[in-house]
Each structure stands twice: as C-alpha cells, then as structure tokens.
FIDRENDREN-549573 format. One record per atom (N, C-alpha, C, O): residue in three letters; x negated, y, z. Coordinates in steps of 0.02 Angstrom, whole numbers, plus 50000, padded with zeros to 5 digits. Layout:
BEGIN
alaXYZ
...
This chain:
BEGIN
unk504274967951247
unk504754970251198
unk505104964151170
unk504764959351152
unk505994963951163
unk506224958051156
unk506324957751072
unk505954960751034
unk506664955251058
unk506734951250971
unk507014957850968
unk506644961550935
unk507364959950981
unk507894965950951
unk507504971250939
unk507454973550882
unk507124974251004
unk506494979450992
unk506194979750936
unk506154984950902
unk505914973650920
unk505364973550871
unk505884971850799
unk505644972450743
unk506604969850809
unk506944969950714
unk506944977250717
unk506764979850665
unk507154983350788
unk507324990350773
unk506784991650738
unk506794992750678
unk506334991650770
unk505474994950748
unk505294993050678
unk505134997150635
unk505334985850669
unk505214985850584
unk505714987950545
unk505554989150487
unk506454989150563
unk506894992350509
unk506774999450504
unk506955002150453
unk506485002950551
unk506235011550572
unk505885012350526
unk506005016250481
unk505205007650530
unk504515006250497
unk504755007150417
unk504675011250371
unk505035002250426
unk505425002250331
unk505865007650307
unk505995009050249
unk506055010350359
unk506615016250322
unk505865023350316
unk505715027350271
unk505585022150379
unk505105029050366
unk504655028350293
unk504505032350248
unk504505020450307
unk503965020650228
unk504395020650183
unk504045022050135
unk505165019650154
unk505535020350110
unk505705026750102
unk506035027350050
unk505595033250140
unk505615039050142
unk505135042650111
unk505145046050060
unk504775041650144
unk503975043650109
unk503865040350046
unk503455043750015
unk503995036650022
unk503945032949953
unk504355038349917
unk504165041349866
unk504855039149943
unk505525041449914
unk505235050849918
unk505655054249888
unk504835053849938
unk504745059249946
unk504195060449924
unk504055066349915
unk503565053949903
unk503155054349852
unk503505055649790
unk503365059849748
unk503925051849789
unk504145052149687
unk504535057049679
unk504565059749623
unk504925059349732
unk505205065849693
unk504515071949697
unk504515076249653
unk504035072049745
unk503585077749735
unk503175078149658
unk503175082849619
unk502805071049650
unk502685068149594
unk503225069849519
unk503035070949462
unk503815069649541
unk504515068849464
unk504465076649445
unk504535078549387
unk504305081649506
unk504575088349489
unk504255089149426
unk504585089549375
unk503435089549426
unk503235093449375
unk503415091849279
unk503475095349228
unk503455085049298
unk503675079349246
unk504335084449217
unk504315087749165
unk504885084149262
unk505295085849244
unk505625092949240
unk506185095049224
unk504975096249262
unk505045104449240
unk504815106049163
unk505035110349125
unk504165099749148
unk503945099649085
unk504485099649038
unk504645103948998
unk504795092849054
unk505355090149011
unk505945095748986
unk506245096148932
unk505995099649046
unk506475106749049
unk506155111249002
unk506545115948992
unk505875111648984
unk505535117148971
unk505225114748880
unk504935118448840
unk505405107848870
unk505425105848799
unk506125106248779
unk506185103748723
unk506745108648807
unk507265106848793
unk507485113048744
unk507215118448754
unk507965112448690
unk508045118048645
unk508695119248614
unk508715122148560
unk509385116648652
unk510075115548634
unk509915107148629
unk510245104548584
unk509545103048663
unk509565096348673
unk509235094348610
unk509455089348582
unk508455099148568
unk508275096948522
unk507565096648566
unk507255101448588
unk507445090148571
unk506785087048603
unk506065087248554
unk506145084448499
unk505515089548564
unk504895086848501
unk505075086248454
unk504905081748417
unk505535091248439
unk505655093048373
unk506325087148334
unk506445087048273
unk506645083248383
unk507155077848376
unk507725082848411
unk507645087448452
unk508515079348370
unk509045082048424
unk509305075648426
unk509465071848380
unk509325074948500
unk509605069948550
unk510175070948583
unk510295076648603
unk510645065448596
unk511235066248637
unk511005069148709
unk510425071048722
unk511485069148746
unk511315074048812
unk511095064948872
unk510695064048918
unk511665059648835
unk511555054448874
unk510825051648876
unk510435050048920
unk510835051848827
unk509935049048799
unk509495051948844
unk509185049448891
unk509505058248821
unk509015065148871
unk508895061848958
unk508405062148995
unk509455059548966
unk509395058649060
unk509235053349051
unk508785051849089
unk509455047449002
unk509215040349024
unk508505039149021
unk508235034849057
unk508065044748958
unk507375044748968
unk507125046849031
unk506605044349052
unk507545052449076
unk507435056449136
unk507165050449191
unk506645049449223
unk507905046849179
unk507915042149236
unk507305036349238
unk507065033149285
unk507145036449166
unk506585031049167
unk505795033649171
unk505275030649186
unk505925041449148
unk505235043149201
unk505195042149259
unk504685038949275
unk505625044149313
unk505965046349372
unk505875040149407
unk505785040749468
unk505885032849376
unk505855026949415
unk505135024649383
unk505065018649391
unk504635027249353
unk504195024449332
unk503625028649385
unk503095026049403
unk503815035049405
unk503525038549466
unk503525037249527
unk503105038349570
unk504225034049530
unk504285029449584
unk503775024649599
unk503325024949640
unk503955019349555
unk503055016749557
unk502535018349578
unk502185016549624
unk502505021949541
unk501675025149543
unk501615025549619
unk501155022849649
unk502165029649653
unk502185031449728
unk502375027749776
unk502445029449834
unk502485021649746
unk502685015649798
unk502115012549810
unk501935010549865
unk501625011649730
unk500725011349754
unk500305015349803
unk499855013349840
unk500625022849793
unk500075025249822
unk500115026049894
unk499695028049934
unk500955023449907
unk501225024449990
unk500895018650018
unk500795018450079
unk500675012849969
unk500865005249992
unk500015007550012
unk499865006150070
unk499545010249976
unk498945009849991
unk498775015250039
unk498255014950071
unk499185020050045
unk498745023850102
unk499095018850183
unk498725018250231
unk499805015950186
unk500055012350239
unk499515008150255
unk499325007850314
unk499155003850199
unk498744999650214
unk498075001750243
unk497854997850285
unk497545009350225
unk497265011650263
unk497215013850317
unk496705014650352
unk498075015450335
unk498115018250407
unk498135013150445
unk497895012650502
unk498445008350409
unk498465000250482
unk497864997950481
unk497724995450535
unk497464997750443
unk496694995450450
unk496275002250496
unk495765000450524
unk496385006850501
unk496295012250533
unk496365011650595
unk496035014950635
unk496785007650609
unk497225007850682
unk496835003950747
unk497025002950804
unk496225002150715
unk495684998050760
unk495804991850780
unk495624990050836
unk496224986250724
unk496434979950715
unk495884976050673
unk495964972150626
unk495264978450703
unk494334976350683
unk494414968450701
unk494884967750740
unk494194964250690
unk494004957250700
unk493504958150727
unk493284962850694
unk493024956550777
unk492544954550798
unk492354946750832
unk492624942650869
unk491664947650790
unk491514938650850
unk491554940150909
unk491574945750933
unk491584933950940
unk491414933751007
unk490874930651021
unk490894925050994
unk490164931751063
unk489594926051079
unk489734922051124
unk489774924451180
unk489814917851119
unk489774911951189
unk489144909651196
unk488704908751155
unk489184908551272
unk488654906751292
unk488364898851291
unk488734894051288
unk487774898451295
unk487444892051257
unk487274887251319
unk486844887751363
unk487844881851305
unk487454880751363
unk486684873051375
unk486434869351333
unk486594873551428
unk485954869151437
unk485944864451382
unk485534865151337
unk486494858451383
unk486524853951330
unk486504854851266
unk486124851051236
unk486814859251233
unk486814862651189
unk486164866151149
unk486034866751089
unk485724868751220
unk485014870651183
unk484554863151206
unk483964864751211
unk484614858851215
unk484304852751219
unk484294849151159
unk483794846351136
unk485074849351122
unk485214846851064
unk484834850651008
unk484384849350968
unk485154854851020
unk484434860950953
unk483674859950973
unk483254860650928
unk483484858251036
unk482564857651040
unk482544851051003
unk482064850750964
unk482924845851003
unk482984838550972
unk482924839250901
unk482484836450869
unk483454843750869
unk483474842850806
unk482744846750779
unk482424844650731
unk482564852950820
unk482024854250786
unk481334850050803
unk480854850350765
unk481344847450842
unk480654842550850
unk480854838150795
unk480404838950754
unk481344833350764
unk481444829150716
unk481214830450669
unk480724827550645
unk481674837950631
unk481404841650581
unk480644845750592
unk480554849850547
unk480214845550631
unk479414847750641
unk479134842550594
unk478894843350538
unk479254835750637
unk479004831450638
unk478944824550573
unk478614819450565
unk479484828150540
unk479694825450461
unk479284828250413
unk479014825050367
unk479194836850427
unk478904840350358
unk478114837450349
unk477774839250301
C-alpha cells in the first residue's frame, strides 16, 4: 500500500471516528435538550425570563460540553477496539547458546563459592 493509500485510510479513519463522535453527542444532547424544552414557559426558564438569544447560547454550550463527554467516550472505546485487534506484544525466547550457558555455569560457581 503506497503513501496515498494509507493518507486515504487515515482521513476515512478520521472522518468515520468524527462521525461517530458526532452521533454520540447528538444521541447524548437529545434528552438534555428535550429536558430544557420542556422547562420552557414563553422563554421564562427556572422561574427567570430570558432573551430567546441567551436560551440557545446556553443550548449551544450544553450541546458542546456533550460533545466532550462523547469525544471521551468515542476516544476510549477506539482505543479498546485497537487493543482488541490482536496488536499483543509478545517475547520472543532465543535460544541459549553453548557459550552463553558456560558463562552462567562461571558466574554461578564464583557466586557458590563466595557465600
């Protein structure tokens, strides 16, 4: 796969997880903002009357604070699935060879022979 393959694949990568981010927070915003609907009373909020601009600019700053929340929780399940993906580290044993266990019978006769 040449340089180009792999910029397509990570801009894909990024638009799909910017999607899903983006489709966490609005699933997440609905209930928020059915609540918010449903406190509204001719634009008199918790018992305050507020401009109509105000009303959305609080909207918008729930709305991007959910975002958040769902850019965490996209960022952490992405990170389970790529650790998922069987990208395990394992040792490898190599084999020992003659010299090698000659040097270890040496060091332990030294150290026998000290205590």
């Amino acid at each position: 796969m040449g340089l180009a393959g792999r910029i397509g694949r990570a801009i894909v990568s990024a638009g799909v997880f910017l999607g899903v981010t983006l489709g966490v927070a609005v699933v997440l915003f609905v209930p928020v903002f059915i609540f918010n609907l449903s406190r509204i009373e001719a634009l008199e909020v918790a018992g305050e009357t507020i401009p109509v601009s105000l009303f959305f600019d609080q909207l918008g700053a729930l709305f991007w604070g959910t975002a958040i929340i769902a850019l965490a929780f996209t960022s952490l399940m992405t990170g389970l699935f790529v650790m998922a993906a069987g990208a395990t580290i394992r040792p490898r044993s190599q084999p020992v060879g003659k010299e090698d266990a000659l040097v270890h019978l040496t060091v332990l006769r030294l150290s026998g022979s000290e205590r």
